[in-house]
C-alpha positions in Angstrom: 127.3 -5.5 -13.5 127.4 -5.6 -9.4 123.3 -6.2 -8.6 123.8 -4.1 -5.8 125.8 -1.3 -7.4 128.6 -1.4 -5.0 130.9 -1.0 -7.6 130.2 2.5 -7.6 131.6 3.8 -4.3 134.0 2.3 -1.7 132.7 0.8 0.9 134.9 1.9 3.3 135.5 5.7 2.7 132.1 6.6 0.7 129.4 4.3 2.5 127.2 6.7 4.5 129.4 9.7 4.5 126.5 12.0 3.5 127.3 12.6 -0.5 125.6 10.4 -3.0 128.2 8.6 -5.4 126.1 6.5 -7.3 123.3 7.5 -9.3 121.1 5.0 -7.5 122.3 6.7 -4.0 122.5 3.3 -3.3 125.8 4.0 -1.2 123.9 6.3 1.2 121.3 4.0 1.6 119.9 2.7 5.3 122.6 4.3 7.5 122.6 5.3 10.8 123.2 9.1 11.4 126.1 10.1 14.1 126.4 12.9 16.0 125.5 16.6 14.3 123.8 14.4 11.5 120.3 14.5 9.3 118.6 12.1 7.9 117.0 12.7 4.6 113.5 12.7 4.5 113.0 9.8 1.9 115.4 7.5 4.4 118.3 7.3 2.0 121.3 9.1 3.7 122.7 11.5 5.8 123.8 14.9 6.4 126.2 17.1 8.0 124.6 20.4 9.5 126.7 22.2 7.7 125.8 20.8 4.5 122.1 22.1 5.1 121.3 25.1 3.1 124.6 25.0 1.1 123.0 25.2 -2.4 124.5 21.7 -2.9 122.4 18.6 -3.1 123.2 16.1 -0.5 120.0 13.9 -0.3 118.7 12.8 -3.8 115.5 14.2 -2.8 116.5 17.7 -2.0 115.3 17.9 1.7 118.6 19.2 2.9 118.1 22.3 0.5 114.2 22.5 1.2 112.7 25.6 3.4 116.0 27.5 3.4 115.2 31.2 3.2 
């Protein structure tokens, strides 16, 4: 098994693009946010604005669901 379970996205097309693909979230893991972007509050990822308050879980810990009306 990869150590750093990159095995479980590609690098190229899911690496910091703001949905978690490995159980770790290991794949959204220190990146940079662009333009329009969020970071999670616990640092590991990304998100789009219009991913906020979506009812979908795009940071493992829930911040871009939290204080949504």
């Amino acid at each position: 098994m990869d150590p750093q379970g990159s095995r479980c996205f590609n690098n190229v097309t899911q690496r910091c693009n703001g949905e978690v693909d490995c159980m770790s979230g290991i794949d959204e893991m220190d990146c940079r946010c662009g333009t329009n972007e969020y970071a999670c509050h616990s640092g590991e990822g990304c998100y789009k604005s219009h991913q906020r308050c979506d009812s979908k879980r795009d940071c493992i810990d829930f911040s871009d669901e939290i204080d949504c009306g």
